[in-house]
C-alpha positions in Angstrom: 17.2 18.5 -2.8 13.7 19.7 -4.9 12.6 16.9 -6.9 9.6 15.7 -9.0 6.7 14.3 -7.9 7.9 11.7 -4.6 6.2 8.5 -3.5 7.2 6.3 -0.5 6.2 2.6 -1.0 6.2 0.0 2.0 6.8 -3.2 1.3 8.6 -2.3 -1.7 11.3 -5.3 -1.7 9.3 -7.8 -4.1 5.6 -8.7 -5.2 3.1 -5.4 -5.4 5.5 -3.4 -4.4 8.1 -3.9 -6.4 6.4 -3.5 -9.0 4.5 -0.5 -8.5 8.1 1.1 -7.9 9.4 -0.3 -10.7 6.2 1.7 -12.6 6.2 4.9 -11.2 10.2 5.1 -11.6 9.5 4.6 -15.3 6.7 7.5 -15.0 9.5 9.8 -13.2 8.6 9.6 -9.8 11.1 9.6 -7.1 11.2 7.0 -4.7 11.3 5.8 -1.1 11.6 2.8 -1.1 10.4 1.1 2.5 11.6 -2.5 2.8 12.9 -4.7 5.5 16.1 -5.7 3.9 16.5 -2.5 2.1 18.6 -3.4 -1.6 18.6 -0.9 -4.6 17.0 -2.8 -7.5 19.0 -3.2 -10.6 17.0 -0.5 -12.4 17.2 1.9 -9.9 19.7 5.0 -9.7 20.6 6.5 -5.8 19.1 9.8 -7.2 15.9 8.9 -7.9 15.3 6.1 -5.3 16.2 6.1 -1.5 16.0 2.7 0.6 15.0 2.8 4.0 15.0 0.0 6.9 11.1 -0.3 7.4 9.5 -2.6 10.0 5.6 -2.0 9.9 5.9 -3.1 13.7 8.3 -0.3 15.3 5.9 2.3 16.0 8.9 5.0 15.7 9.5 4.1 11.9 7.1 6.0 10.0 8.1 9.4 11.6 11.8 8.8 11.1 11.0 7.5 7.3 8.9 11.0 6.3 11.5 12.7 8.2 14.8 10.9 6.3 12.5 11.5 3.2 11.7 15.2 3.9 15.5 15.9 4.4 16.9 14.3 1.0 14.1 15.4 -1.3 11.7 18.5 0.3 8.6 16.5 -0.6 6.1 14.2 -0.5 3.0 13.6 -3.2 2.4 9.8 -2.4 2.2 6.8 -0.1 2.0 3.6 -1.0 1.2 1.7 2.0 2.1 -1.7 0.7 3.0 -3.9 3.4 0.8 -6.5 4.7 0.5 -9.6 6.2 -1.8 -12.8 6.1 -2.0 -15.2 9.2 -4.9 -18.2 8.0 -6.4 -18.6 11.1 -10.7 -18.3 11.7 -11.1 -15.5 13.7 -11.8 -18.2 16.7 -8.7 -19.7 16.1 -6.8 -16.8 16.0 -4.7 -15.6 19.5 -4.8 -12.4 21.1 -0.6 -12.2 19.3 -2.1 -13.0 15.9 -4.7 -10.0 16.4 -2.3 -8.0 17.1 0.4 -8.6 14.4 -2.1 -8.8 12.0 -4.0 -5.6 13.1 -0.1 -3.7 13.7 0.9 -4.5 10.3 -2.0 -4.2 8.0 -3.9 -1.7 9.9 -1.8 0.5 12.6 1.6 0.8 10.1 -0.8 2.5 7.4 -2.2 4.7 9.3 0.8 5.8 10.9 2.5 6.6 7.7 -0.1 8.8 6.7 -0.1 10.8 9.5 3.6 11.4 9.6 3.5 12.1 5.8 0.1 14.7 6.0 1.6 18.0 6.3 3.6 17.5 3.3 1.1 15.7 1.7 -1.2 18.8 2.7 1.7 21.1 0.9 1.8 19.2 -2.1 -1.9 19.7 -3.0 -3.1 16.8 -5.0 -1.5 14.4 -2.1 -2.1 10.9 -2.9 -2.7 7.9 -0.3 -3.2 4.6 -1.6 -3.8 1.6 0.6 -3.4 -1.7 -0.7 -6.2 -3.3 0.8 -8.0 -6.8 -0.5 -11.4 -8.1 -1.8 -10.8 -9.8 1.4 -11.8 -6.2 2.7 -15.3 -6.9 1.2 -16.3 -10.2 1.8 -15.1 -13.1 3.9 -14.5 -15.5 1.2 -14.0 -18.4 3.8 -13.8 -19.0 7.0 -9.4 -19.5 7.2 -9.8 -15.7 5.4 -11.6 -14.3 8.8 -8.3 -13.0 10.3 -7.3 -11.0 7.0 -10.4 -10.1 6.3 -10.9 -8.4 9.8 -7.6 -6.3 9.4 -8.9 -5.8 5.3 -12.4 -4.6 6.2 -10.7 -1.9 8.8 -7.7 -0.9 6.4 -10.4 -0.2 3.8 -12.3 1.9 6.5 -8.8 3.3 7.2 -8.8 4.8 3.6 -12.0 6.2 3.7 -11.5 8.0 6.7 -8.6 9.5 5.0 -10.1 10.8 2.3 -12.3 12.6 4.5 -9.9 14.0 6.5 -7.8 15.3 3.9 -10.4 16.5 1.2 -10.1 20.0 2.0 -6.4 20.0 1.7 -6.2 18.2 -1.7 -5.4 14.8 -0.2 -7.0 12.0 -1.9 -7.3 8.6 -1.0 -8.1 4.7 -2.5 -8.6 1.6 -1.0 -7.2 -0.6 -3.6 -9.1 -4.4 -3.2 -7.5 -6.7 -5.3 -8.2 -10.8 -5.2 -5.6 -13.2 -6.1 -2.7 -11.2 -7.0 0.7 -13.7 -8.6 2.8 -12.8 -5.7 4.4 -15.6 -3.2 1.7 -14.6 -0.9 -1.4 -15.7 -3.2 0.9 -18.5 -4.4 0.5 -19.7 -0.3 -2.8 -20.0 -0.2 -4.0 -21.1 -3.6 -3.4 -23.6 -6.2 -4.0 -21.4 -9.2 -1.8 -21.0 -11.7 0.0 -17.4 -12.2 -1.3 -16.9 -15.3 -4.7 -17.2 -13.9 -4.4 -14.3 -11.3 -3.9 -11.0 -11.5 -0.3 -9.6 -12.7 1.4 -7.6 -10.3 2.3 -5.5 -13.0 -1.1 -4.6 -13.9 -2.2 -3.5 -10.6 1.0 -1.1 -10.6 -0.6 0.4 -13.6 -3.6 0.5 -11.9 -1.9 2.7 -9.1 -0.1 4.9 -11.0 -3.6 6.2 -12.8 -5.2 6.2 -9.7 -2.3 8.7 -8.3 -2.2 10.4 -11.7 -5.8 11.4 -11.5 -6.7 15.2 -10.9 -8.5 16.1 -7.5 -11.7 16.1 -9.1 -11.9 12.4 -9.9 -11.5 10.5 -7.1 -11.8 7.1 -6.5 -12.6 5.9 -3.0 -12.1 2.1 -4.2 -11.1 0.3 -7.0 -11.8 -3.8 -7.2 -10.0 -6.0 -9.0 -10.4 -9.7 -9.8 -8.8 -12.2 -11.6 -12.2 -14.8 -11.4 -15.7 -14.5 -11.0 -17.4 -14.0 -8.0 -21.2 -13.6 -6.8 -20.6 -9.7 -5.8 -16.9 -9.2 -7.1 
């Protein structure tokens, strides 16, 4: 099958994800959907969107993904890579298992998706790689944030290495650092109402510009905040 322009989105099942499928379905894209409980969403047609059993911690899954993508639509012209996890621990507190999920998940998973995905990417030219990162990939905003903030600070290094890997080839890549996003995740850690952080559904408009935009205007990084903050 030849489609339109394809995107595969980890941790698509709810929250960022969700939405930024939900977004780029409405824009035409087709869709892999990567979740770990993988269930069509009501607005979704089986042409268009494709489920497929991801676990960010089976170093095998990204290769079979791109390749189970490859097969049912030809191509690929996006990642998404969505999927994170936060474990509140100092980075003193933290075990040598919490490193490692933490580093596996947020770090390792993205990076492995994009390699499986570069030839066609490459093909595509104007690939698009966008990594959903954190303002806690800035800053360490306190010391319970040291954890995430270690796996944010190399998954936004992760992105720029991308970008200058695949330059040449058309590839394009953004580190997307958002703060307190309405998503059960935020809704964990702080008391904030939803309607004081950032809308999921905004920063899936804020994607699908970013993976609209022509090869010559890149964006290495885009911040967003729902609050002030000294430096974001």
């Amino acid at each position: 099958m030849t489609a339109g322009r394809v995107a595969l989105i980890s941790g698509a099942n709810r929250g960022i994800g969700a939405e930024v499928a939900r977004s780029l379905w409405d824009q035409g894209w087709s869709l892999s959907l990567g979740m770990r409980k993988p269930e069509l969403p009501d607005w979704a047609d089986a042409d268009r969107v494709r489920l497929f059993a991801y676990d960010a911690d089976d170093i095998e899954a990204e290769a079979a993904w791109v390749a189970e993508v490859m097969a049912a639509f030809g191509r690929i012209d996006a990642i998404v890579a969505n999927a994170g996890i936060m474990i509140p621990k100092t980075v003193i507190e933290a075990d040598e298992a919490d490193f490692e999920a933490t580093m596996a998940v947020n770090v390792r998973a993205p990076r492995r998706l994009a390699k499986a995905a570069w030839e066609p990417l490459a093909a595509s030219g104007r690939g698009r790689v966008i990594i959903l990162c954190s303002l806690s990939g800035k800053r360490v905003k306190s010391a319970s944030a040291g954890l995430y903030s270690l796996s944010k600070f190399a998954a936004v290094a992760l992105a720029h290495g991308i970008r200058h890997a695949g330059w040449d080839a058309g590839i394009r890549a953004t580190a997307v650092c958002p703060g307190f996003v309405a998503t059960d995740m935020a809704r964990g850690l702080t008391n904030r109402a939803d309607d004081q952080m950032t809308d999921p559904r905004d920063l899936a408009r804020i994607i699908a510009m970013l993976l609209d935009l022509p090869n010559e205007a890149s964006v290495a990084e885009f911040a967003i905040n729902c609050q002030l903050e000294e430096s974001y």
